[in-house]
N, C-alpha and C positions, 0 to 999 in steps of 0.2 A: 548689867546693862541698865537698871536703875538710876543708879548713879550720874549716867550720860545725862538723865533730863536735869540734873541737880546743876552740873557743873556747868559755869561760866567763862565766857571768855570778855577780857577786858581789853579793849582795845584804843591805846595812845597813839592819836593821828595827828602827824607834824609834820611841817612841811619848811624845805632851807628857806625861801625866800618870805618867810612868814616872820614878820616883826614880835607878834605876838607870841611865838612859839618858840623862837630864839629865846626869848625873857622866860618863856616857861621851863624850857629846860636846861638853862642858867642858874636859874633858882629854886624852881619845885616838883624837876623831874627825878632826882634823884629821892627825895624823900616819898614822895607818892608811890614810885616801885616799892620803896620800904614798908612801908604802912599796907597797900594793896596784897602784897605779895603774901601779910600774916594770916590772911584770910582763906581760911579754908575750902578750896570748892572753885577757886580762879586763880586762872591760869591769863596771863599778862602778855597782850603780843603788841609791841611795839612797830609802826608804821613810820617810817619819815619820807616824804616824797621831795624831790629835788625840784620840783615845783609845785603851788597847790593846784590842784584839778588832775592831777598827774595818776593815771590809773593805777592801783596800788596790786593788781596780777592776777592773776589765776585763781591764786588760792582762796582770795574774796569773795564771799557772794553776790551773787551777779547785781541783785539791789543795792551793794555798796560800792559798785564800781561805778566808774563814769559811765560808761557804754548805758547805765537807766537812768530815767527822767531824773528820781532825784535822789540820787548817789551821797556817799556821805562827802558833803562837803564846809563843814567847821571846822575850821583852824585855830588852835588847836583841838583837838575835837577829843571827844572821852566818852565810849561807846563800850555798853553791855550788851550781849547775845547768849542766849543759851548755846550751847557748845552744837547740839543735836542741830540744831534751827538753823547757826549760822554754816553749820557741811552739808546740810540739805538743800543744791542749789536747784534744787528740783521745785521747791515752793516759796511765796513769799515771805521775805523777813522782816521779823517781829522783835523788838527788842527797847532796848535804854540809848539816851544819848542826851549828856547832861545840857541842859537849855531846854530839852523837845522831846522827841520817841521817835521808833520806827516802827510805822506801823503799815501792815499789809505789803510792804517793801517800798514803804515811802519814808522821809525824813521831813516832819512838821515839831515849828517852834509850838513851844507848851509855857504860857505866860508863869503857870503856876510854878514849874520845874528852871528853877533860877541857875545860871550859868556861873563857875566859877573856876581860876584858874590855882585858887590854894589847896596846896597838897589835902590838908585838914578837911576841908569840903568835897574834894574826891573821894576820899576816903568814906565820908559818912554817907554820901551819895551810893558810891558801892554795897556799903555795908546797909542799906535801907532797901535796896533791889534783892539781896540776897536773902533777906528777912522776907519779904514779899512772896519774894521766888516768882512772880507775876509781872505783868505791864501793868501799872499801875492806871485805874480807874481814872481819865481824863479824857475831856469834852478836845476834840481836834478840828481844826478850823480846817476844811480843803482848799479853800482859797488861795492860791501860791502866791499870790500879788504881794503877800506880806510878809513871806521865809526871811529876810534877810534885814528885817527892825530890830537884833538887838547887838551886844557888843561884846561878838567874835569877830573873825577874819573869816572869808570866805574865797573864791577863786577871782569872786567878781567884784570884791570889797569896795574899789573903786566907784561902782556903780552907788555905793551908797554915799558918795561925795556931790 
């Protein structure tokens, strides 16, 4: 039972009508399964929704479904949970999400935790959470006015035009 709090779940969230995510898994989806997969202790669950905002089911914890205020909504988006944390939909989720965090079972940008789409930088992003083994020690703004200042895709991308 140890073990459960160790392992990881790494979660690639893409979506069809996402420009952004088509180019991601064109080019650096296939080597970041590679690279992720030699790490020991995570387990890889692949998401692709047929549209972004598209509730991803049942088996997601309730904080990362649309049905909560702020659901995971980056395209493409690249998401760490403790394996325990994310099947406990009984409390809030806590977790990794490269650009930001989840924390308390919310999803806020983290200026420090820089966003990127190259396999090479998922990878070491992974492998620095799993060294940690923790959410990493950063100041979060509550302010929601500002979630959507940097450059991913989101449902409402638009709105940043």
């Amino acid at each position: 039972m140890e073990s459960i709090n160790k392992d990881k779940i790494f979660i690639i969230y893409t979506a069809n009508n996402c420009g952004a995510c088509k180019k991601f898994k064109s080019t650096q989806l296939k080597k970041t399964r590679e690279l992720v997969s030699r790490i020991p202790g995570v387990k890889i669950v692949e998401k692709n929704l047929n549209v972004m905002g598209e509730d991803p089911g049942d088996s997601f914890h309730p904080d990362f479904r649309k049905s909560s205020d702020h659901y995971a909504k980056w395209y493409p988006g690249f998401y760490m949970f403790d394996t325990k944390d994310f099947f406990d939909h009984g409390s809030s989720l806590n977790g990794h999400v490269i650009g930001g965090i989840f924390k308390n079972g919310k999803q806020y940008q983290v200026p420090e935790n820089k966003y990127s789409y190259n396999a090479e930088d998922i990878h070491k992003w992974v492998l620095s959470i799993m060294e940690d083994n923790k959410i990493k020690k950063m100041t979060v703004d509550d302010d929601d006015d500002d979630d959507d200042v940097f450059e991913y895709y989101t449902q409402d991308w638009y709105l940043l035009f």
